[in-house]
TIBAVEX-5981 format. One line per field, with one value per residue (C-alpha): residue number from 1; x, y, z. Coordinates in steps of 0.05 Angstrom, whole numbers, plus 5000, padded with zeros to 4 digits. Example, Ala and Ser with C-alpha at 12.3 -4.5 7.8 and 13.67 -1.06 7.14 Angstrom:
! residues 2
seq <- (1 2)
px <- (5246 5273)
py <- (4910 4979)
pz <- (5156 5143)
***
This chain:
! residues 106
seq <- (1 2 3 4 5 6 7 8 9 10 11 12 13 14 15 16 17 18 19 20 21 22 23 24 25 26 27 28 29 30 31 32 33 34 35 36 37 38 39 40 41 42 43 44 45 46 47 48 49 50 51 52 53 54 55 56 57 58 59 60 61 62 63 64 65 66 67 68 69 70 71 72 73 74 75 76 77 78 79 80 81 82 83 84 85 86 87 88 89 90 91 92 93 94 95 96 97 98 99 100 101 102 103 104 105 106)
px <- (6485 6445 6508 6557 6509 6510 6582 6585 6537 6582 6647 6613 6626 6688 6736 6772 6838 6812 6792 6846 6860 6812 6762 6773 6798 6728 6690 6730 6718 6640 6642 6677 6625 6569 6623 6648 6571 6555 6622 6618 6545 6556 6625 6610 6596 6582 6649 6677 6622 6633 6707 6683 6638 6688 6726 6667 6671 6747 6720 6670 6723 6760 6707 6691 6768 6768 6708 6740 6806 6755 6719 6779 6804 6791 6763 6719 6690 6637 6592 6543 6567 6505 6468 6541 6551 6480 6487 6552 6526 6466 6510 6565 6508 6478 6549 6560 6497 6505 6575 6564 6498 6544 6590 6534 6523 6588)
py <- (4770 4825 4867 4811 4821 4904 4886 4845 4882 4949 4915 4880 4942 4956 4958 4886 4914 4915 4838 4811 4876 4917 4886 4816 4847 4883 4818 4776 4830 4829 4758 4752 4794 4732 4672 4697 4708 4640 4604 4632 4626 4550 4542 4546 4586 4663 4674 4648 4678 4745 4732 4717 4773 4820 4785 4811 4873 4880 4860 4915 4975 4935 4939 5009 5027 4989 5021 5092 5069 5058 5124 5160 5123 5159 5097 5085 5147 5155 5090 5090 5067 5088 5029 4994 5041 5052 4967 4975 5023 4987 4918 4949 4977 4915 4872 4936 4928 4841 4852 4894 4861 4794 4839 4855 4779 4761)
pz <- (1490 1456 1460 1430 1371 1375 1359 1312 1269 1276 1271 1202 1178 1192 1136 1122 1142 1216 1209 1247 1288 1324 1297 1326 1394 1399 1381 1431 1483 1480 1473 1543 1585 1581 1576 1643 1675 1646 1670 1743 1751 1738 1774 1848 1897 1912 1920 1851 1813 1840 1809 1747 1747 1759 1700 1659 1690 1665 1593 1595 1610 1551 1505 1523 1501 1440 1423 1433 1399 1348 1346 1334 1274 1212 1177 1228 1260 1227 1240 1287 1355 1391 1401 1425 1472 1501 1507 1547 1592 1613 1619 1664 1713 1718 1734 1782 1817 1814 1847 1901 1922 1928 1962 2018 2021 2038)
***
């Protein structure tokens, strides 16, 4: 959840043009990484959660583009992405290392 808020901080400063654009595609994106965690965790079994997992997996590499997309944009390369990024990283290691240890369990 600390990196929903990463992104909503940089995409606050987006310019307003982006609202309903990149900037709500990014938002939307980070938001899905804990609604899937939470939804499978609380749906069933080992095998549904590892789904849903891999759901949040998929909106990780989609965040990750978006945020690129965004990078290259002339009104928005120069903000700060760092903290974002360094957030993103350490969240798709973690859903890595979740999924394959349910993997072993299976």
């Amino acid at each position: 959840m600390d990196l929903v808020i990463a992104v909503y901080e940089l995409t606050g400063e987006f310019p307003n043009e982006e609202r309903y654009g990149l900037t709500s595609q990014i938002r939307r994106s980070a938001v899905s990484i804990p609604s899937n965690i939470a939804e499978g965790r609380y749906r069933g079994g080992a095998k549904e959660f590892r789904q849903f997992l891999r759901v949040a997996f998929g909106s990780g590499w989609e965040l990750e583009t978006q945020l690129e997309i965004a990078k290259r944009l002339p009104q928005t390369q120069h903000l700060d992405y760092s903290k974002a990024d360094e957030m993103l990283t350490e969240v798709m290691k973690m859903l890595n290392v979740f999924i394959q240890k349910l993997m072993a369990k299976s």
